[in-house]
N, C-alpha and C positions, 0 to 999 in steps of 0.2 A: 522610698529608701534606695531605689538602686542608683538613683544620681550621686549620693551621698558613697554609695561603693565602689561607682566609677571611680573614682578618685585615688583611690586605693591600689588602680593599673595605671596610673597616669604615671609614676613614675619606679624605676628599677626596682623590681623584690630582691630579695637576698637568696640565690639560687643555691646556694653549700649551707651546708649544716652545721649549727653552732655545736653540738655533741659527735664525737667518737663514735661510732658505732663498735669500732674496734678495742676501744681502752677504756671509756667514759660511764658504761654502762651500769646502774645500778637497778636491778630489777624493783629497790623498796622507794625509789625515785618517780614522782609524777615529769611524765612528758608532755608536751604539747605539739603534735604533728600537721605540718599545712602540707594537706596536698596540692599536686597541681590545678587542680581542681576548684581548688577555692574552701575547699572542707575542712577543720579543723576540730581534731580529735585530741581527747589525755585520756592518760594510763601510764601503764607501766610497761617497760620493753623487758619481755618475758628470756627471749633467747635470740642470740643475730646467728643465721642460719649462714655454715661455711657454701651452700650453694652461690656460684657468680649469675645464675640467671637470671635476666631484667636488673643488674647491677645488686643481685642480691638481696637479701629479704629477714625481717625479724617476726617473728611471736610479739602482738602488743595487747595488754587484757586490758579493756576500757569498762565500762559499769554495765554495759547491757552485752558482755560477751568478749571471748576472745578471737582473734584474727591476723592474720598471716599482712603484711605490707609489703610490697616491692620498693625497692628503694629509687627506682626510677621513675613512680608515682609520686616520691617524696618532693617538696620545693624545701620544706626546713623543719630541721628536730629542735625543739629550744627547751630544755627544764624552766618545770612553773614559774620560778623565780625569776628567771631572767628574760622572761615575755615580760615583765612590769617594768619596760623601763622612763617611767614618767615618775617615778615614788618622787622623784626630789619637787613636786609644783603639786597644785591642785590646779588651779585654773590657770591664774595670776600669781597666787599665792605661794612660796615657799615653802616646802613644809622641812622638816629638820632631818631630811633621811639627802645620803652626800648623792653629787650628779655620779658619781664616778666614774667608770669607764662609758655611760653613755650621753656622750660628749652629740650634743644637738646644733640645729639651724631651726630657726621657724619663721614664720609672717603670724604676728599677734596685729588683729583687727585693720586686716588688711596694710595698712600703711606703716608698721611697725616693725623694722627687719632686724631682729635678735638672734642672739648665740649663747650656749654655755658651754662649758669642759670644768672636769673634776680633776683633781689630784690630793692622789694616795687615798680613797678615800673618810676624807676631811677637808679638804678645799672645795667650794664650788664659786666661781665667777662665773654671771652671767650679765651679758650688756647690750644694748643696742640703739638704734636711732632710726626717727622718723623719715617717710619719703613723702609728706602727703602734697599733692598737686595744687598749683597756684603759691603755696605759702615758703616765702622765704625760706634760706637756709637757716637764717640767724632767728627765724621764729617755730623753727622742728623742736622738736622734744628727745630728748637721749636720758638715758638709763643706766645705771651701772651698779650691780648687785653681789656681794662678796659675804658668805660664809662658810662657817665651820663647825661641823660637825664634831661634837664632844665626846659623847657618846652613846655606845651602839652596842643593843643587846636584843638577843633572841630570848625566849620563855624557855623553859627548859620543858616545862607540861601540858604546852599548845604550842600549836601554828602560831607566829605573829613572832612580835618585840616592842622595842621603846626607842628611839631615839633623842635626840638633846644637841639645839644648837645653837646659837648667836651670830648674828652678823647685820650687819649695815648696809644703806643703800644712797644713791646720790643720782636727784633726777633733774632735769632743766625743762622746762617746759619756757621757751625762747631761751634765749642766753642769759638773758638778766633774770630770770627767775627760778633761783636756787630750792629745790626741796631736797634737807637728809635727814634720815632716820637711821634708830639705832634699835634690836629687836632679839628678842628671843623665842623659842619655838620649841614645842614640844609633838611629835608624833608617834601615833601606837599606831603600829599596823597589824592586819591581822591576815584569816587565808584570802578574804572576799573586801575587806574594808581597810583604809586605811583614813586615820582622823588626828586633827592635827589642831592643836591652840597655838595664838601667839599675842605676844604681849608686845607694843613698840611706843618710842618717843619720836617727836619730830623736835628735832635738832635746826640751830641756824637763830637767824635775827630779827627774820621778816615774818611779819604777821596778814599783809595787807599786800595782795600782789593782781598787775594787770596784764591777763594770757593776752597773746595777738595773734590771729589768724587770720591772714590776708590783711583783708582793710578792717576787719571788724576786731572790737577790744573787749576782754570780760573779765569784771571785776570781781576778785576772789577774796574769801579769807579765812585763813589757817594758822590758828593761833601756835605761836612758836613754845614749846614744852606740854604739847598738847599730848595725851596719855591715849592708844587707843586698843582697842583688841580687836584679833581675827579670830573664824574657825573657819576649817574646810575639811572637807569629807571627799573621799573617794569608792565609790563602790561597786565593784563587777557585778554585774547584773549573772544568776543565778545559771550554772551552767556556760555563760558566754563568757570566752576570752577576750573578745573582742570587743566590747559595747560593756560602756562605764555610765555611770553617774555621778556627776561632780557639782558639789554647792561651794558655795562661798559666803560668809558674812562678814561684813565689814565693820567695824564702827569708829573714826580718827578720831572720838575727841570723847570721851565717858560723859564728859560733863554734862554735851550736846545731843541726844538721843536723835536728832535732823541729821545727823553727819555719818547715820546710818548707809549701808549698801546692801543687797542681797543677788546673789549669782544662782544660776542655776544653767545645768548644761548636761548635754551628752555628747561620749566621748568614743572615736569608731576608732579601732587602733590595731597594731601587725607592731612587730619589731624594727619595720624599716621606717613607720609614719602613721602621724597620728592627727584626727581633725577634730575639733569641740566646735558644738552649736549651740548657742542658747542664746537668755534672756539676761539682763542685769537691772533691776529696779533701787531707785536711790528714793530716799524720802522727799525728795525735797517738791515732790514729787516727778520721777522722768524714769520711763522705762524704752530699752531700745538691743537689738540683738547685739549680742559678741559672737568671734569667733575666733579661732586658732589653729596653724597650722603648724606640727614639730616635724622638722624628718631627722631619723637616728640611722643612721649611715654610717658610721665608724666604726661597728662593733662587728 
C-alpha cells in the first residue's frame, strides 16, 4: 500500500484551511484534521485558544479523548461534509447528487483525459476525449455528459438525504460511431454510504456498429431503444476518511441479461485528489483492471 500513497505527495496538498478558526467554528460540528504528518483525525473543535504560540492552538475532542492542536501542525481543517467531494460519480457512474463547487480534472483508464464543473448547484457537465497511442484522431472516443439535479433533501431524523436527477449523454467511439442516452437517477446518501439507482435509454438509429483501433475492426451491437439499469454504492470504510469502496452494476439492455457489467474498486482519497483500483467483470465473459485519477483543486 505505500506505492498507492505515494501518490498522494506527487502532487501540491492544499496548505490553508478550508474552516475559520476565527468565525467558522461550531463546537456540535464534526471536523476532519490532516496534519503534517499525514494523520487524520475528527471531532469537534472544542475552543480556539487566544494564545499566538506555534500559530496558535484549539481544544479538539475526538472518541478516545480530548487534545490541545497547534495550528502549525495543521496542513487542513475541512467539515465531514465537505471531505466528500466525489458524491456526484461512483466509479463511472453518475449518481444524482450535483458536482457543485467541486469542479474536477482526471485521467479515467489511463488514456481518457476528462473534466467536470457545477453550476448553482444543479448543473453538472462533464466531457472528455481520448489520447490512446497509435490510434488515429478520428478513431478516439470523446464523451460529453449534462445533468441536473432536481431535487435535494436532507432527513430531518438522521445523517444522510435523497437526491433526484435527469440528464443525457453523447459519446463517439471514432467519429462515425454515435452512442446517446437519456437517464434518470436516484441517490440516498447516508453518514458512511452513499447508493444510487438509475434507469437509461439509448437513443439514436444505429443498432450494428464497427469500433476501429489502429488497423484492427470490432464488430458491435447495441440495440437502438434499448432499456437498461445501473446501481452503485459508495462506502467509507469504518473509521477511515480516506479509503472507500465503490461497486458498480451495469446492465444496457433488461431484455439481455449478457449485456451484464460488474465493478468493483477501492478508493484512496484527501480533498485535493483521488485514485480508484479495481476490477471490472462483463459476462460475456472478460474481466480486466480499471483505474481513475480525479484531482479537486479548485475548492
Amino acid at each position: 500500500m505505500n506505492w498507492i500513497k505515494l501518490l498522494f505527495f506527487l502532487l501540491p496538498l492544499q496548505l490553508l484551511s478550508e474552516v475559520d478558526l476565527n468565525n467558522d467554528i461550531n463546537d456540535k460540528d464534526i471536523y476532519i484534521v490532516r496534519l503534517k504528518n499525514g494523520d487524520l483525525i475528527s471531532g469537534n473543535i472544542l475552543e480556539v485558544s487566544d494564545d499566538t504560540t506555534n500559530g496558535g492552538s484549539f481544544r479538539f475532542k475526538t472518541a478516545i479523548g480530548t487534545t490541545t492542536i497547534y495550528v502549525n501542525e495543521v496542513n487542513e481543517i475541512t467539515q465531514n461534509d465537505s471531505y466528500r467531494r466525489h458524491r456526484h460519480r461512483a466509479f463511472i457512474m453518475p449518481t444524482a447528487e450535483p458536482i457543485g463547487d467541486d469542479h474536477f480534472i482526471s485521467n479515467n483508464m489511463i488514456a481518457l483525459f476528462y473534466g467536470g464543473f457545477g453550476l448553482f448547484d444543479i448543473i453538472s457537465v462533464t466531457g472528455g476525449t481520448s489520447l490512446i497511442p497509435t490510434v488515429d484522431r478520428r478513431d478516439q472516443i470523446s464523451v460529453l455528459n449534462v445533468k441536473a439535479t432536481l431535487y435535494n433533501v436532507n432527513w430531518q431524523d438522521m445523517k444522510g438525504g435523497m437526491s433526484l436527477a435527469i440528464g443525457g449523454n453523447l459519446a463517439f467511439v471514432n467519429d462515425k460511431n454515435r452512442f446517446s442516452h437519456i437517464y434518470g437517477n436516484i441517490t440516498f446518501r447516508g453518514d458512511r454510504t452513499d447508493l444510487t439507482g438509475m434507469v437509461f435509454l439509448k437513443t439514436g438509429a444505429d443498432d450494428f456498429y464497427d469500433l476501429k483501433f489502429a488497423d484492427r475492426v470490432y464488430p458491435a451491437t447495441y440495440i437502438n431503444n434499448s432499456f437498461g439499469l445501473g446501481l452503485g454504492i459508495t462506502t467509507k470504510f469504518t473509521e477511515r476518511h480516506d479509503l472507500f469502496f465503490v461497486g458498480e452494476l451495469w446492465n444496457t439492455n433488461i431484455s439481455a441479461m449478457t449485456n451484464t457489467g460488474l465493478l468493483a474498486a477501492i478508493r484512496l482519497q484527501n480533498t485535493t485528489f483521488s485514485a480508484d483500483f479495481g476490477l471490472m467483470f462483463f459476462t460475456v465473459p472478460a474481466l480486466f483492471p480499471v483505474v481513475n485519477f480525479y484531482w479537486t483543486p479548485f475548492k
